[in-house]
C-alpha positions as a Markdown table, in Angstrom:
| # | Residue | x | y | z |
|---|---|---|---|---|
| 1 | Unk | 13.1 | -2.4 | 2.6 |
| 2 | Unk | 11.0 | -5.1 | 3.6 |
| 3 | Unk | 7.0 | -4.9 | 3.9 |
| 4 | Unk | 7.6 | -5.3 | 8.1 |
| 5 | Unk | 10.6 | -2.6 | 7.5 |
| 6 | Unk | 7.8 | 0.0 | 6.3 |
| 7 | Unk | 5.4 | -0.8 | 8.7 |
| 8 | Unk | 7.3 | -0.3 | 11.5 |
| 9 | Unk | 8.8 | 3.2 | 10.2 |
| 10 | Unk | 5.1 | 4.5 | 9.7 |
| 11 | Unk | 4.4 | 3.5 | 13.5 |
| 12 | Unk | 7.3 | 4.8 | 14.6 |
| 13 | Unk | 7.0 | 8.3 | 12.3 |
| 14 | Unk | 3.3 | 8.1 | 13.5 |
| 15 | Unk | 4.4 | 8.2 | 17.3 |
| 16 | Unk | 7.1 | 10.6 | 16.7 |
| 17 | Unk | 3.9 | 13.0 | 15.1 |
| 18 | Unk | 1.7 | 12.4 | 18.4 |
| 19 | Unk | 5.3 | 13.3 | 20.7 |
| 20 | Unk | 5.7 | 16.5 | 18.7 |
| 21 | Unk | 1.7 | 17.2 | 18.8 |
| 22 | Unk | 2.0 | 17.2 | 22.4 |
| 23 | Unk | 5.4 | 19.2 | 22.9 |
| 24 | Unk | 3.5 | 22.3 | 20.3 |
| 25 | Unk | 0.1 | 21.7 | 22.7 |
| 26 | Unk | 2.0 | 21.8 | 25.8 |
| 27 | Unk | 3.0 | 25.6 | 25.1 |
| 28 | Unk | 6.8 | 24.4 | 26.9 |
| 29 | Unk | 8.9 | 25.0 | 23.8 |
| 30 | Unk | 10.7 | 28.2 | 22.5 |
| 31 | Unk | 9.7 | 30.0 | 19.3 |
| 32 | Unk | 12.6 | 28.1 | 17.4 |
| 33 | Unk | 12.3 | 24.8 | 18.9 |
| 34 | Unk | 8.6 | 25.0 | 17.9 |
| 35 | Unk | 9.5 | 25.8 | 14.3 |
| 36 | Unk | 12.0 | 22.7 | 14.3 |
| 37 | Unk | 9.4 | 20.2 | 15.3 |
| 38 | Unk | 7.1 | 21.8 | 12.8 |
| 39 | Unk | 9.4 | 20.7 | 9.8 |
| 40 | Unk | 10.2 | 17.3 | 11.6 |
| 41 | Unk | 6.7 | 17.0 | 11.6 |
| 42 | Unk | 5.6 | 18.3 | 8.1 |
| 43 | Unk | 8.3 | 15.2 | 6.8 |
| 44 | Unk | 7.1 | 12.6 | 8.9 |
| 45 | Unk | 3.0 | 13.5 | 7.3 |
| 46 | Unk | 4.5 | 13.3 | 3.7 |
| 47 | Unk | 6.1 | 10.0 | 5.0 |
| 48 | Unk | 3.1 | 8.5 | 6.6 |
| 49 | Unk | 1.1 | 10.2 | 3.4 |
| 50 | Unk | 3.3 | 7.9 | 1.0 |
| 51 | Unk | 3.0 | 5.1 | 3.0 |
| 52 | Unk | -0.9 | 5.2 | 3.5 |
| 53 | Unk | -1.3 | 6.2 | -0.3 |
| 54 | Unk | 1.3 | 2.6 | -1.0 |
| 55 | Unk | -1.1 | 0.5 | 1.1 |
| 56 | Unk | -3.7 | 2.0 | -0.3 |
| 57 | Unk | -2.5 | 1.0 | -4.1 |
| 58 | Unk | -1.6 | -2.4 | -3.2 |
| 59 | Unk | -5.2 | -3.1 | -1.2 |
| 60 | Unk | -6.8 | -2.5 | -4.9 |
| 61 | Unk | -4.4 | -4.4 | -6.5 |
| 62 | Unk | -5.4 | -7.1 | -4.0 |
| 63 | Unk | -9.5 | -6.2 | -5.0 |
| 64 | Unk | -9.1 | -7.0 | -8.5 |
| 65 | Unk | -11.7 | -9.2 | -10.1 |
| 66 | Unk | -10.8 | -12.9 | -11.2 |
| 67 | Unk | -9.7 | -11.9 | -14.8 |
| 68 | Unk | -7.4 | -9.6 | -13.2 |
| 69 | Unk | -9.7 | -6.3 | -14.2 |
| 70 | Unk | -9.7 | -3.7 | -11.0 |
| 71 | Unk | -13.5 | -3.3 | -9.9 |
| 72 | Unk | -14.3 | 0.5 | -10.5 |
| 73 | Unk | -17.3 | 2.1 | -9.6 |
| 74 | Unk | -19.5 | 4.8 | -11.3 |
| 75 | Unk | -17.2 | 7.3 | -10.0 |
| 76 | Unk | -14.2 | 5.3 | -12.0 |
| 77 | Unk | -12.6 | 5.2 | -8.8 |
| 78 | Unk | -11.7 | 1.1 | -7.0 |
| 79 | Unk | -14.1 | -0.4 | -5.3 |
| 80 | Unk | -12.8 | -0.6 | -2.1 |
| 81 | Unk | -13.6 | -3.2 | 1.0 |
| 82 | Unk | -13.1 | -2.4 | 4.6 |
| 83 | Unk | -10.1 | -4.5 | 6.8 |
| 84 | Unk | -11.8 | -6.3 | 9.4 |
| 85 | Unk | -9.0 | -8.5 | 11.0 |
| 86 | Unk | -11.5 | -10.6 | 12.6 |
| 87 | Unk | -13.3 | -11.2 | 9.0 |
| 88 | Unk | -13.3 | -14.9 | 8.7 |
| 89 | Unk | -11.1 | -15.5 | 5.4 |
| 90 | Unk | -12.9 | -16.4 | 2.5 |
């Protein structure tokens, strides 16, 4: 799977959550049909989760200081930066 591949599965999973959020809101759908797009739903949030928590890893890996050593705070957590995509590059 490519890095466009995963991308375009957490949109799409993402707009399949906001479909199903708004079939539950609506009140429309049956006990049962309401329990099925629960668990379609409860996969696509540990799929989106994953995905998130993968950017998330690779975005430090991207951080890391010159010699290669990850910047880690007092909290010994990464030093994170916020995505701007109108940040002139550096």
């Amino acid at each position: 799977m490519t890095k466009k591949d995963s991308e375009v599965n957490f949109e799409k999973a993402f707009a399949r959550l906001e479909e199903i959020l708004e079939k539950l809101n609506s009140g429309s759908v049956s006990l049962d049909e309401s329990l099925k797009l629960y668990e379609e739903a409860d996969k696509l949030i540990t799929t989106c989760g994953k995905n998130l928590t993968d950017a998330e890893r690779k975005v430090e890996q991207l951080i890391k200081q010159r010699n290669g050593e990850l910047q880690v705070g007092a909290d010994q957590q990464p030093i994170t930066e916020n995505f701007s995509p109108n940040q002139p590059s550096h």
